[in-house]
N, C-alpha and C positions, 0 to 999 in steps of 0.2 A: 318300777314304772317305766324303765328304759325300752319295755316291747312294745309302749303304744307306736313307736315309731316304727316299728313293722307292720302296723295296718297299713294294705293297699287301698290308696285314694288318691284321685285326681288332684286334691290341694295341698297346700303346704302348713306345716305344723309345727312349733313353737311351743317349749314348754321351760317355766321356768316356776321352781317350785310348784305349790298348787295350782298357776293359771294355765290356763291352756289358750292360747293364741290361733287361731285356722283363719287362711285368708288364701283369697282362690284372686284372677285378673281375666280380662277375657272382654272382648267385644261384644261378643255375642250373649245380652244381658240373661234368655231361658236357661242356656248351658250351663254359663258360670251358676246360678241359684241350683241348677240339678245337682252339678258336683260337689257345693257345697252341701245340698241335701244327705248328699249320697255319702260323707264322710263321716255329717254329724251323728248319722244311724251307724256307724262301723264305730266309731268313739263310744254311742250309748251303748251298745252290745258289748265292747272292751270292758265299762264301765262296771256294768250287771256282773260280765264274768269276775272282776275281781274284788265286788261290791261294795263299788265306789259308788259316794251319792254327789250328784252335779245338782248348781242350782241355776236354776232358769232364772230366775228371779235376779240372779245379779249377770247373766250373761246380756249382751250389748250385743246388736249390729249396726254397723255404719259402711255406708257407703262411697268412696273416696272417685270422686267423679267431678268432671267441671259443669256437667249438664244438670239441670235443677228437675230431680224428680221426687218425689213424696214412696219412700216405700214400705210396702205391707207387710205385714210380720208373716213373711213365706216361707222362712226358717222355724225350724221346729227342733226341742233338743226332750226328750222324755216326753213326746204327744204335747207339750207345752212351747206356744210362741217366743219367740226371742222378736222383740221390742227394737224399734230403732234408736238409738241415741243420737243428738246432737253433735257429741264429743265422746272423745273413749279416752282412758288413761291407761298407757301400758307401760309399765315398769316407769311410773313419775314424770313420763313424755304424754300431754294431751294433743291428742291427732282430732283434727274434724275435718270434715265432708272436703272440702276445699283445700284443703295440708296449706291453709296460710298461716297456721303458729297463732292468731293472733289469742285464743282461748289462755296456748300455753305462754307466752309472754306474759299476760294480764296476770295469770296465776303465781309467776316468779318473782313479779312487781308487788303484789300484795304479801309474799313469804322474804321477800327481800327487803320491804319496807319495817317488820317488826325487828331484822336483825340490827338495819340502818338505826330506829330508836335504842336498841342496847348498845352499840356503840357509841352514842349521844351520848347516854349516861355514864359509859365506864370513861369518857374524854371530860367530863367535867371538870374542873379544878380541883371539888371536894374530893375525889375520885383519885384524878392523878395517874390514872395507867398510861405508861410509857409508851411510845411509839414503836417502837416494838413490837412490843405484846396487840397492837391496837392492831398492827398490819398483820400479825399471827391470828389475828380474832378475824379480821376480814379478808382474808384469805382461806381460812377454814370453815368462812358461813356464804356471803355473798357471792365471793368468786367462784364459789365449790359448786353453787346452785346454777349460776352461770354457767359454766362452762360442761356442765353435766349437760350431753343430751344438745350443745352446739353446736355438734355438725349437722345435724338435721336444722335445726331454727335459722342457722348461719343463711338458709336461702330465701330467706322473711325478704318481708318487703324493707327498707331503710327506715319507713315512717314507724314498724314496729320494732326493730332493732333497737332506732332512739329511745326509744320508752325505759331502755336498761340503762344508757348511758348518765342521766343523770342523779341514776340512786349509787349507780358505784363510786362515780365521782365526787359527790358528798360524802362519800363513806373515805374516800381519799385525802381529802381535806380535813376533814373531824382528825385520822389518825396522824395527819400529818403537820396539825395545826396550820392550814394555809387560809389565808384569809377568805367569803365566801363570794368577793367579787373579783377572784381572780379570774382572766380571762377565761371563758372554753365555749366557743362558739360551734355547731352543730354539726360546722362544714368544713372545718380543722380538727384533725387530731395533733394531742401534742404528747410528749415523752419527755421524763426527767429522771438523768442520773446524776448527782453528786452535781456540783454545776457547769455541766451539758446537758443545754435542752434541746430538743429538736421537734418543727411543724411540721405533719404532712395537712394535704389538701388535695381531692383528685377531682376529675372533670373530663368530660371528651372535647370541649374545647379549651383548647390552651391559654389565650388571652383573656378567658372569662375564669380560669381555675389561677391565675396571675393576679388576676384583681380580687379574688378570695383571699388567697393569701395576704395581699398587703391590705387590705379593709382589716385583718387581723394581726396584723403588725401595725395599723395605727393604735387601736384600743392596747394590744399591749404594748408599747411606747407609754399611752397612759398611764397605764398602770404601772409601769417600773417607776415612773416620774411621781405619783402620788405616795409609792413607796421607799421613792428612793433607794432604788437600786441600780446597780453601776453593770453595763451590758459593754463586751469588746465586740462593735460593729466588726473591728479590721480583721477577727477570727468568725468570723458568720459568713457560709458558705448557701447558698442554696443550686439546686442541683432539682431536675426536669426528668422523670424515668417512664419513659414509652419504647416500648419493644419494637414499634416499627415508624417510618414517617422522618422528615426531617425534625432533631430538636435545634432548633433556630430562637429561642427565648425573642424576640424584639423590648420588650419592656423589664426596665430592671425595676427589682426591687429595693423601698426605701427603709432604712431604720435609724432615726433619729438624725436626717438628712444628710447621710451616707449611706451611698449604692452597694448592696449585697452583690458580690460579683457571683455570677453562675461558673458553674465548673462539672468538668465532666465525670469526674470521682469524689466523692465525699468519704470520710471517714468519721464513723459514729461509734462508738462503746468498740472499739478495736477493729472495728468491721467495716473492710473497705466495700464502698456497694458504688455500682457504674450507671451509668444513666440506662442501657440495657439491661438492666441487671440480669449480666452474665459471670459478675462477680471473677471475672478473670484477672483482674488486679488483685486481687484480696488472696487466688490461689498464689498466682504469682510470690507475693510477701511471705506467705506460710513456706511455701519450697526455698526460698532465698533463706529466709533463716532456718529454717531446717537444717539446709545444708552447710550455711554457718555454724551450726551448734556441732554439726558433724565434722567440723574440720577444725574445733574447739578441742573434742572425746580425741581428734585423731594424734592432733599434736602432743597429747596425754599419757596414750597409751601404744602411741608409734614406738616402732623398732629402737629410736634413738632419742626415746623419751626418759627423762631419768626414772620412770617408775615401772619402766620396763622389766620382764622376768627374767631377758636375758641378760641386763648386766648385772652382772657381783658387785 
């Protein structure tokens, strides 16, 4: 099958086991339809010679355009019309007319919600599967669907994006036993290792992405006080990352009526990150102790180290 890619044709061609993919661009709407005419008849002729049978019936066309037009089945594949779709699936990615994702997000929602119920059930008491296993189960079902196919969706709108955020995060809490009114508000993202946690929150105005943040540092204040859990204000750092502009914070942040002081490096899971993130403190660290460990090996294996080859 590898010589259909030597028919000469104006569009481009896509082939992955049985399907076949042809997809032409072009301003000029008569043109582009000739060329892809003009391919579909070098494929059926490819077809006949090595008597392959193609079925119209499940072939799709779609039009990816911002402008709203209705179109007619001008494409032809065996003397038989190829039909417009609403939506096309190609290799488990649903693409429509618009490329807003919003088909295929609703489809990940509805395939991600039956695994979110299996994990219900295997977190049960009577059950008893370990956290562990719970994060190996949701890693290999939910995140996997996720993240298939997220570099395309990743340019969704945010109102569609959110629609994932609260099935994975359930599926979070079920494996992690965390209670289901912990904090997670829409306009903060949060992170937890071992315990170090850390908010982000982003905005193009800065005194309004500042009162995000602390509107989410009241409710969790709440929340550690309903749980009773003990937080060290005097290690709580927050830190401002914009590439260009003055960062000048004016308003500090409150938790449990002690000022988070701002600073211009943070250090999170070993990772020093700068409020540019140019990450030139964190190279800086790696080279410092590099070179420490190297003048560790050297003291070792120096000329007038006892484990040297030249002394007897």
């Amino acid at each position: 099958m590898s010589d259909i890619f030597e028919i000469q044709h104006d569009s481009h061609l896509l082939v992955y086991a049985d399907d076949i993919f042809l997809y032409n661009n072009g301003t000029n709407w008569n043109k582009t339809i000739g060329e892809m005419e003009e391919s579909l008849n070098k494929i059926s002729v490819w077809c006949k010679k090595w008597k392959l049978a193609t079925s119209p019936e499940k072939s799709s066309l779609i039009n990816f355009s911002r402008k709203r037009s209705k179109l007619l089945p001008l494409l032809k594949i065996c003397d038989k019309p190829i039909l417009e779709a609403k939506s096309l699936k190609i290799l488990g990615i649903i693409f429509d007319p618009n490329i807003t994702w919003k088909n295929h997000i609703n489809y990940l929602r509805q395939k991600a919600f039956k695994y979110l119920n299996a994990i219900k059930a295997l977190s049960s008491p009577k059950i008893g599967t370990r956290s562990d296993h719970l994060l190996n189960i949701l890693n290999a079902t939910i995140r996997s669907i996720f993240d298939y196919g997220s570099q395309l969706f990743s340019f969704s709108s945010n109102s569609n994006r959110q629609k994932l955020e609260p099935i994975y995060n359930a599926a979070l809490r079920l494996a992690l036993v965390i209670p289901r009114n912990t904090p997670s508000p829409p306009t903060v993202s949060t992170s937890l290792f071992a315990d170090d946690s850390a908010a982000l929150t982003q905005g193009v105005q800065l005194n309004y992405t500042i009162k995000a943040m602390q509107n989410y540092l009241v409710i969790l204040e709440n929340w550690l006080t309903d749980w009773r859990i003990a937080i060290n204000v005097e290690k709580t750092q927050a830190i401002v990352f914009r590439k260009w502009g003055v960062i000048d914070p004016q308003t500090e942040l409150i938790l449990f009526k002690d000022n988070i002081h701002w600073v211009p490096v943070d250090r999170y899971v070993g990772l020093h990150i700068d409020s540019r993130l140019t990450y030139k403190k964190h190279i800086d660290y790696l080279s410092d102790k590099f070179w420490g460990r190297i003048a560790l090996v050297i003291s070792l294996i120096g000329r007038n180290s006892p484990l040297s080859l030249e002394i007897n």
